[in-house]
C-alpha positions in Angstrom: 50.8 -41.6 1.9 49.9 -45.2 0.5 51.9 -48.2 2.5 52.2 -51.4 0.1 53.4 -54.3 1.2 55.8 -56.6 -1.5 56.9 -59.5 0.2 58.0 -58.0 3.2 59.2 -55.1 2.2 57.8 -51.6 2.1 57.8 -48.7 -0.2 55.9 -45.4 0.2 54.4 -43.3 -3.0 53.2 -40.2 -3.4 49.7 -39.8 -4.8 49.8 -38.5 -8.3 47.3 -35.6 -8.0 45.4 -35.0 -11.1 44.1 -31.4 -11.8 40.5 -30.1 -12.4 39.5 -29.8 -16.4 36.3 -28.3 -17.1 36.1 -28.4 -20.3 36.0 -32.3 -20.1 33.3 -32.3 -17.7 31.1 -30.0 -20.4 31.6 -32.3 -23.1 30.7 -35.5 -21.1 27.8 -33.8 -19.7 27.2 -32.9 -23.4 26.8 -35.8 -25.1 24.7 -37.5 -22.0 22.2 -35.3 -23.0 22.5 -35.5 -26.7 22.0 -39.7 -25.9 19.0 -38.6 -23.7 17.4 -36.6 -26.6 17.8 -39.4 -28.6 16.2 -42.3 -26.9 13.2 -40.0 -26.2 12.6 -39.4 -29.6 13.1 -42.7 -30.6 10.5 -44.0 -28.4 7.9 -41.7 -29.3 8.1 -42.6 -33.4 5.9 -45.7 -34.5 7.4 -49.4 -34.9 9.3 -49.8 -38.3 7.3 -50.8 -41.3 5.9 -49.5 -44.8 4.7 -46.1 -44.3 0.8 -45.3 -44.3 -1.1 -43.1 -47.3 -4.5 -42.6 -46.2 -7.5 -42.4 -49.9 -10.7 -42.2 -49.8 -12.9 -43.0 -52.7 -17.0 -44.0 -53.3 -19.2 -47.0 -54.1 -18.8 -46.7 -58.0 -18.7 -50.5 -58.9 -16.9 -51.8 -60.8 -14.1 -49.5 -60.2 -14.8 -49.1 -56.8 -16.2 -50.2 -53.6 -15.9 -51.8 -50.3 -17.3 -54.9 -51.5 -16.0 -55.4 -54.3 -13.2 -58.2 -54.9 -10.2 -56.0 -54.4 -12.1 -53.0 -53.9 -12.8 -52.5 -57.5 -10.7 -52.5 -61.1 -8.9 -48.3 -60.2 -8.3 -49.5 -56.8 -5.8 -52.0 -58.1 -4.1 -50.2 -59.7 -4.0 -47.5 -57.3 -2.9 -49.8 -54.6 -0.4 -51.7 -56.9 1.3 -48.0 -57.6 1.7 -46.9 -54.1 2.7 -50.5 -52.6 5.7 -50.1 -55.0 6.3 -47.0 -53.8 6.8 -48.3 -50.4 3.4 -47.0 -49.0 0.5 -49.2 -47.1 -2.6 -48.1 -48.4 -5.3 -47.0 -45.9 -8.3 -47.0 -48.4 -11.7 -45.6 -47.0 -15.4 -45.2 -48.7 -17.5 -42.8 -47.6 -20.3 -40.6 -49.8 -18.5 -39.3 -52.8 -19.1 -35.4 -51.9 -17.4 -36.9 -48.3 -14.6 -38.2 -50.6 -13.8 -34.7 -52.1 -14.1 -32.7 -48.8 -11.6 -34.6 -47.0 -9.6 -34.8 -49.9 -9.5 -31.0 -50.6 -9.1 -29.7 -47.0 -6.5 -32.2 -45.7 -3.1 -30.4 -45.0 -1.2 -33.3 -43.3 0.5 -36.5 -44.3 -1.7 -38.1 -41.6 -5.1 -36.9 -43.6 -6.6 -38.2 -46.4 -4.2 -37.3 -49.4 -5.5 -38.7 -52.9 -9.5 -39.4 -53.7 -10.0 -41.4 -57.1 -11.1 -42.3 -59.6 -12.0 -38.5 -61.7 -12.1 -37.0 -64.6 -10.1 -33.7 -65.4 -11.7 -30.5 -65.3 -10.6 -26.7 -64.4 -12.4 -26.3 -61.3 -10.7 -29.3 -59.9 -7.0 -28.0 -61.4 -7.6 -25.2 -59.2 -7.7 -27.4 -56.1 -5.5 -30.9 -57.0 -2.8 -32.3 -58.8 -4.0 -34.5 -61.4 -2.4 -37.7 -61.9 -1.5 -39.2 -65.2 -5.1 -41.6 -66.1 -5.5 -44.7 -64.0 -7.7 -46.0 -66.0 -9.9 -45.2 -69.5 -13.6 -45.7 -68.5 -16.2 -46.5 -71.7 -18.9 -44.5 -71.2 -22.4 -45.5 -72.7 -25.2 -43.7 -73.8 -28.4 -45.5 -72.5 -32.1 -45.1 -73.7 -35.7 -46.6 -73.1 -36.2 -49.0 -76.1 -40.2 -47.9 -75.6 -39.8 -44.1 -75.2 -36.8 -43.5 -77.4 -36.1 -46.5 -79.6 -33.9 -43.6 -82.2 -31.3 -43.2 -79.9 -29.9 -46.8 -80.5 -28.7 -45.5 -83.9 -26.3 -42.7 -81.8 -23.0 -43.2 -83.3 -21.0 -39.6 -83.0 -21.5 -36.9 -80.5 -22.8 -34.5 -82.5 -26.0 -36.9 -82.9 -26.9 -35.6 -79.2 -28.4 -32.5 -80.5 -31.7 -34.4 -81.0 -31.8 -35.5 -77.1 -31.9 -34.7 -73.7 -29.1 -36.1 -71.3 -30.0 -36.7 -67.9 -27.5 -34.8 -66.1 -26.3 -36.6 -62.5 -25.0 -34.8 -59.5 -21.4 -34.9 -59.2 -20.7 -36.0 -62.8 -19.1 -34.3 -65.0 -19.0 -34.7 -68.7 -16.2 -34.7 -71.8 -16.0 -31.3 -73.7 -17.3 -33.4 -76.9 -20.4 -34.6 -75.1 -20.6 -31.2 -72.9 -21.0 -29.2 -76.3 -24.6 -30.3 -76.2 -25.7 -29.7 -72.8 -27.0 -26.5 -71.4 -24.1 -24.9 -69.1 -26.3 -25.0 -65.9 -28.9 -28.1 -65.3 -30.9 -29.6 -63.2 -29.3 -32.8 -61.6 -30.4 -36.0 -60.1 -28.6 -37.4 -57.2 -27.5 -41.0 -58.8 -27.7 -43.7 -62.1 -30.9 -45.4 -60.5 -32.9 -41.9 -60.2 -31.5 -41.2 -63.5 -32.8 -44.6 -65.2 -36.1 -44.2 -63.0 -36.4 -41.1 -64.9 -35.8 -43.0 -67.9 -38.7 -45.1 -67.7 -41.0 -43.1 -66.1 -40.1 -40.5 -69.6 -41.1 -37.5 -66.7 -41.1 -34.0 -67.7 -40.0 -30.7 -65.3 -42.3 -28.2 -63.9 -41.0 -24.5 -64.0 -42.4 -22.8 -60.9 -41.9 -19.1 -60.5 -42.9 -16.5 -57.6 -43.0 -14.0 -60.3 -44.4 -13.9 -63.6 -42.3 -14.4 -66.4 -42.3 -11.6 -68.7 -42.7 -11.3 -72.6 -39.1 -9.4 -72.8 -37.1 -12.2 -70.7 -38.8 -14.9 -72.8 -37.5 -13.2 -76.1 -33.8 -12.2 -74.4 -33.7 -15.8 -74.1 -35.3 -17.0 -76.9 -32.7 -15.1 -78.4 -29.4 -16.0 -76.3 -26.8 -17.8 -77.6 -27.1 -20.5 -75.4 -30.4 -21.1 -76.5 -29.1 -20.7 -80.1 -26.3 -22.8 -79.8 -28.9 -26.1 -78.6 -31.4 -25.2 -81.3 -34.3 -24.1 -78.7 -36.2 -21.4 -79.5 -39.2 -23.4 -81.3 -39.4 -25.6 -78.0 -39.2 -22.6 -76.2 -42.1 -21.5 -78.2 -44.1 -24.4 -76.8 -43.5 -24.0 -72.9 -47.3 -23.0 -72.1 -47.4 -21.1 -69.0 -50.6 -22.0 -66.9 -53.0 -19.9 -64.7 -52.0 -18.5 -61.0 -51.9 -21.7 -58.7 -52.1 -22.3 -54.9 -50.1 -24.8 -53.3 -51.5 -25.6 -50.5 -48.4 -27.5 -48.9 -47.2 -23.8 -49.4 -49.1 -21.8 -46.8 -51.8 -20.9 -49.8 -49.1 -19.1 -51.8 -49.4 -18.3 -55.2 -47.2 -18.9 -57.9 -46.8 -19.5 -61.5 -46.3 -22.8 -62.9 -45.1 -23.2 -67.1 -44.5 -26.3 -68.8 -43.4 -27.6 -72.1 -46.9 -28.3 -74.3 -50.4 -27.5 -73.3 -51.6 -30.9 -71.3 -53.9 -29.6 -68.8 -53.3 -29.5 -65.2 -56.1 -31.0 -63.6 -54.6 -31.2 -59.9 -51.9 -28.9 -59.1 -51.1 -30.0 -55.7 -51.0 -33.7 -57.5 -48.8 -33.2 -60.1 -46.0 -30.2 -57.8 -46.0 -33.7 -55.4 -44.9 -36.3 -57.9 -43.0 -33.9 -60.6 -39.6 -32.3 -61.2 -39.7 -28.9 -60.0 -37.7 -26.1 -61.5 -37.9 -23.6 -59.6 -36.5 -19.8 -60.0 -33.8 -17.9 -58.2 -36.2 -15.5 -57.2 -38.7 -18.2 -55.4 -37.7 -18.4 -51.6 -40.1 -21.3 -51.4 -37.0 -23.8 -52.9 -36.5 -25.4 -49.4 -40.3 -26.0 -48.6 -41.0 -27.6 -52.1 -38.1 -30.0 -51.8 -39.4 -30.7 -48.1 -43.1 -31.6 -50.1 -41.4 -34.2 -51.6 -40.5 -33.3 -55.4 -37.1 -33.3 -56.6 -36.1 -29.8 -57.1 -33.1 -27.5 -57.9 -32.8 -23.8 -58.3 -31.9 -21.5 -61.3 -31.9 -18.3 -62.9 -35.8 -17.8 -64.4 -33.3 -17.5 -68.1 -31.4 -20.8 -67.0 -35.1 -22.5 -66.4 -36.1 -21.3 -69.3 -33.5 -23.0 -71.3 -33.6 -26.6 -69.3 -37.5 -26.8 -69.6 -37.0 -26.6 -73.3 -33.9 -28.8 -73.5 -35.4 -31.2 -71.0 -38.3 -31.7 -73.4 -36.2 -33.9 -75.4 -36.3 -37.5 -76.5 -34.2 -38.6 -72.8 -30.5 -40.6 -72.8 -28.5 -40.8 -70.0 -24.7 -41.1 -69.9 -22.8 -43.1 -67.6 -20.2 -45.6 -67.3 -21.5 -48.6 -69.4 -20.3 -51.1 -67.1 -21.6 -49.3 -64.3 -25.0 -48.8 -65.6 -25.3 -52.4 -66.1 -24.1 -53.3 -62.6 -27.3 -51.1 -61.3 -29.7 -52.3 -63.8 -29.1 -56.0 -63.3 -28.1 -55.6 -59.7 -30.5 -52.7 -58.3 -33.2 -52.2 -60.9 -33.8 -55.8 -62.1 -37.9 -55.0 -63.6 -36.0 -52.0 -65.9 -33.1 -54.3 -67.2 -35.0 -55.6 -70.3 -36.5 -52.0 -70.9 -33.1 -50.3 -71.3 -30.7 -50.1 -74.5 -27.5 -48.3 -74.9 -26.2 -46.9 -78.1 -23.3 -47.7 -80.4 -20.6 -44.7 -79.4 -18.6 -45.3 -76.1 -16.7 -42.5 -74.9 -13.8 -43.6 -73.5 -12.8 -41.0 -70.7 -9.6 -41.3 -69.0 -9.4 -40.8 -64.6 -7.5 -40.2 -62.2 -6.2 -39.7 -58.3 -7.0 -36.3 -56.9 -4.4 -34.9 -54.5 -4.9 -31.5 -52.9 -2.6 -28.3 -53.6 -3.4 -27.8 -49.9 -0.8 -30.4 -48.5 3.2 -29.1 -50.1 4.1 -32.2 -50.0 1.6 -33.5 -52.6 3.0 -32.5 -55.6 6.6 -34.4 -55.1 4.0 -37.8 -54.3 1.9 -36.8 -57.3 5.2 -36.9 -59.4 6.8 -40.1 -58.1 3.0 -42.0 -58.1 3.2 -40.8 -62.3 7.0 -42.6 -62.8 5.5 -45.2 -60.9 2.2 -45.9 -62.8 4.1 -45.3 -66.2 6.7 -47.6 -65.7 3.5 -50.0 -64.9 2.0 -49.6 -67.7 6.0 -49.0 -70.0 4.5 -53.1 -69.7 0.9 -53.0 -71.5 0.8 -56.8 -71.3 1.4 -57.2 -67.3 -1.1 -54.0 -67.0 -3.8 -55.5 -69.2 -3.4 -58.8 -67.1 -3.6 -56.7 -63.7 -7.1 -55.1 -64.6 -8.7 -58.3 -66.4 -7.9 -60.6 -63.3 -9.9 -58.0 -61.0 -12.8 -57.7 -63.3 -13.2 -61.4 -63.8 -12.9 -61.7 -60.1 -15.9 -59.0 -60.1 -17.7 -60.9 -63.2 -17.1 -64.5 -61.4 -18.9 -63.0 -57.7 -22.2 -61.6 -59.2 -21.8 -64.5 -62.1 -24.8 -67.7 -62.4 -24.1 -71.0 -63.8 -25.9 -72.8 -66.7 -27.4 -76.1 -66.2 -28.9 -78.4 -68.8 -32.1 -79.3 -68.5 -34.4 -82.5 -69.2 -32.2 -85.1 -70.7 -30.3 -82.6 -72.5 -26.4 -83.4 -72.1 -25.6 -79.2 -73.3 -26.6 -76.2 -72.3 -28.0 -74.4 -75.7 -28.5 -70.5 -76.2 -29.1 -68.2 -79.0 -27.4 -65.3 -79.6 -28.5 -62.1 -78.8 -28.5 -59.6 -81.1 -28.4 -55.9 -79.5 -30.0 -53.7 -82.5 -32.7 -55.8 -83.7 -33.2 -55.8 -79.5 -34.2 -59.9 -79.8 -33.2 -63.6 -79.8 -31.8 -65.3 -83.1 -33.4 -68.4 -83.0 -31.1 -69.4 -86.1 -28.3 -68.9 -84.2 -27.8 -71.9 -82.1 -24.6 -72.2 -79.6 -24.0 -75.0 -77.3 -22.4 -74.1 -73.7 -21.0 -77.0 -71.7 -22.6 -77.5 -68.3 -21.3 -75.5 -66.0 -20.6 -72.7 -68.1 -20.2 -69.2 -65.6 -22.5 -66.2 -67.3 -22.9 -62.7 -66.2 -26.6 -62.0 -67.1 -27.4 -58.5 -68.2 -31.3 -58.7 -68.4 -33.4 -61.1 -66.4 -37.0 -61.8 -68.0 -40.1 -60.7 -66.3 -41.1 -63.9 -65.5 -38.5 -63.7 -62.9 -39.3 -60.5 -61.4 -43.4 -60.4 -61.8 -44.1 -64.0 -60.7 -46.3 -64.3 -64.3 -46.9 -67.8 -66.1 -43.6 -69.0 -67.8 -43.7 -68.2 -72.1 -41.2 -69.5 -74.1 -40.2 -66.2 -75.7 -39.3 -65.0 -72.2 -35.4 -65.6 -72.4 -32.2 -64.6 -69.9 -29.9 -62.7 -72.1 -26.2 -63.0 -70.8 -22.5 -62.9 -71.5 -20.6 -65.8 -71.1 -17.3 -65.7 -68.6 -15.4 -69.3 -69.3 -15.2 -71.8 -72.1 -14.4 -71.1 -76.0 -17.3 -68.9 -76.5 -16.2 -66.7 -73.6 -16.8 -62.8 -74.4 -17.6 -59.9 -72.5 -19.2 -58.0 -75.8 -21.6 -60.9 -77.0 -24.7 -61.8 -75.5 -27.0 -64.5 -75.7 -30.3 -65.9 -74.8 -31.0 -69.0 -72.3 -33.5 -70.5 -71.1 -34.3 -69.5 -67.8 -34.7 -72.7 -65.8 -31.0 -73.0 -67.8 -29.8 -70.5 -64.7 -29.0 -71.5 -61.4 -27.8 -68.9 -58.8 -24.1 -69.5 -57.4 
């Protein structure tokens, strides 16, 4: 019984008794837990924010690197891309086998998922989707105007059948240009080894634990990969040399061939400071290449076949503006010995990502709408990629200073197949001017007495006469480091 009490008076109620429902109690209970579940999870994600793609990519300059202003010309564009997507880009550089690796093996949005900027080839179509090209890189065709002064008049592939291209480890080549390359080479491990090759004009060694016999040297005198690069006479004029010891080698014994018939005076000598070859069948490979040399392994008919090819007048093919980044940057004493031909090949790259992750090829997909839309604008693309490179151009740029009581700064231009100064051609430069040079004169790099014919030879950046294809000649007290 309740008692209340209304102004005086009383009444009496009877409790209104309610009756058990379970089901009620099994829904409330229900949805506690549902509410539970969900704050847990909620406080385990990551704050709100753009998600993260995680690329990897090598020093390649100017297209990329860690230094570079914007990490290079294809990171921009990259970056651009998947910012519109809605991703933050976690970009990393690391060695550029590193690069692949990591690329290839990841499974998992949280691993690396696209590696950049390369070229299209079936061996990598087995492993990643290929996006559309980021970019169209020119590549040049670069000689040693003492050793191989010819190859400035190359203007068509096919003229590669006279020379010898200095393959580089990791590089891969256009079917036009490929055509004229053995199928299996011997590779150096960057540009710089391949230009010191250049101007060194070295030659390979063939070194063999067996003697080569007079049936294998006609099955591949005969074989149409020596047919199709026109060998047999240079294979003709490989002279193989007497039995030699090596005596880094444990005394071992071996045969050594190499292309003509200049005496070996000191074996030991020449294996130290050569280009080895040396045969599938030689289990020395390891201790040779811990002697020193620079060696790689192949069948005794592959050997063969790149001794004679190797033999060549020497070019080497790499990105043109890359090639001049090492030469003027890295290899300053070579920058006035080294010309590059006429004929660019313009090959087009792209982002790798790996068949191993399933969610790669819906990103593949929307990154290509993406890019094509940025480019469906060729003037906003075009703008995009020339403000990066003159950012590049304006960090390694000098400035030109007048000298005396001269109010101008004068230059002549340059003219790149006569490989000289026109002193007839007379250009004046306003003070100030910003120039990329492209070769510094010796005087610079050899501390020798100043001549007048001694000339920096440049592109100009800013000003009317601003071009990245003309050069010309200053004066060198004209230059003044930024």
């Amino acid at each position: 019984m309740i008692v209340i009490y209304f102004a005086g008076k009383v009444k009496t109620l009877e409790t209104t008794r309610t009756k058990y429902n379970p089901m009620i109690m099994v829904s409330l209970i229900g949805a506690l837990l549902l509410l539970i579940a969900a704050i847990v999870y909620l406080s385990t994600q990551p704050s709100s924010g753009p998600k993260v793609i995680h690329l990897s990519s090598g020093e390649w300059a100017p297209y990329s690197g860690e230094t570079l202003p914007q990490k290079g010309i294809a990171s921009v564009v990259v970056k651009t891309v998947f910012e519109q997507m809605g991703y933050s880009v976690d970009l990393q550089f690391m060695p550029w086998e590193l690069a692949y690796s990591k690329a290839q093996l990841a499974q998992q949005n949280s691993q690396i998922r696209g590696t950049y900027p390369y070229i299209k080839t079936p061996e990598r179509e087995n492993q990643f989707y290929f996006s559309d090209p980021i970019i169209d890189v020119p590549n040049g065709i670069f000689f040693h105007l003492q050793h191989n002064p010819s190859a400035a008049t190359i203007s068509h592939p096919s003229d590669l059948q006279k020379y010898a291209v200095i393959t580089l480890a990791g590089y891969e080549y256009t079917p036009r240009l490929r055509q004229y390359m053995p199928k299996n080479t011997c590779q150096l491990k960057d540009t710089q080894q391949g230009f010191e090759m250049l101007d060194g004009n070295q030659q390979w060694l063939l070194l063999s634990a067996k003697k080569i016999t007079q049936g294998q040297w006609n099955e591949v005198a005969k074989s149409p990969e020596a047919i199709r690069l026109k060998l047999s006479q240079r294979l003709l004029q490989i002279a193989p040399k007497a039995p030699l010891t090596y005596r880094h080698l444990e005394d071992q014994t071996f045969y050594v061939y190499q292309f003509g018939d200049s005496p070996i005076d000191n074996v030991n000598e020449l294996i130290q400071n050569s280009n080895l070859i040396v045969t599938s069948d030689n289990v020395l490979n390891t201790q040779i290449k811990s002697a020193g040399s620079s060696a790689c392994k192949l069948s005794i008919s592959e050997a063969l076949v790149w001794l004679a090819y190797s033999s060549k007048p020497k070019v080497l093919i790499e990105s043109q503006t890359v090639g001049e980044s090492v030469l003027t940057q890295s290899m300053p004493t070579l920058s006035a010995k080294i010309g590059f031909a006429d004929y660019i090949d313009y090959v087009p790259h792209s982002v790798l990502f790996t068949k191993n992750n399933p969610n790669n090829l819906a990103l593949k997909n929307q990154f290509n709408d993406v890019l094509n839309n940025l480019k469906s604008n060729p003037q906003a693309f075009t703008s995009l990629l020339t403000q990066v490179t003159n950012e590049i151009d304006m960090a390694d740029s000098v400035r030109l200073v007048a000298t005396g009581s001269k109010q101008l700064v004068l230059g002549q231009r340059y003219d790149r197949q006569l490989v000289r100064c026109l002193p007839n051609e007379v250009y004046t430069f306003p003070k100030g001017t910003k120039a990329l040079v492209r070769q510094w004169p010796e005087l610079f790099l050899n501390n020798v007495q100043i001549f007048a014919q001694q000339k920096v030879i440049a592109n100009v950046l800013n000003g009317p006469l601003a071009s990245k294809t003309n050069l010309y000649c200053f004066e060198p007290t004209a230059v003044q480091l930024q």
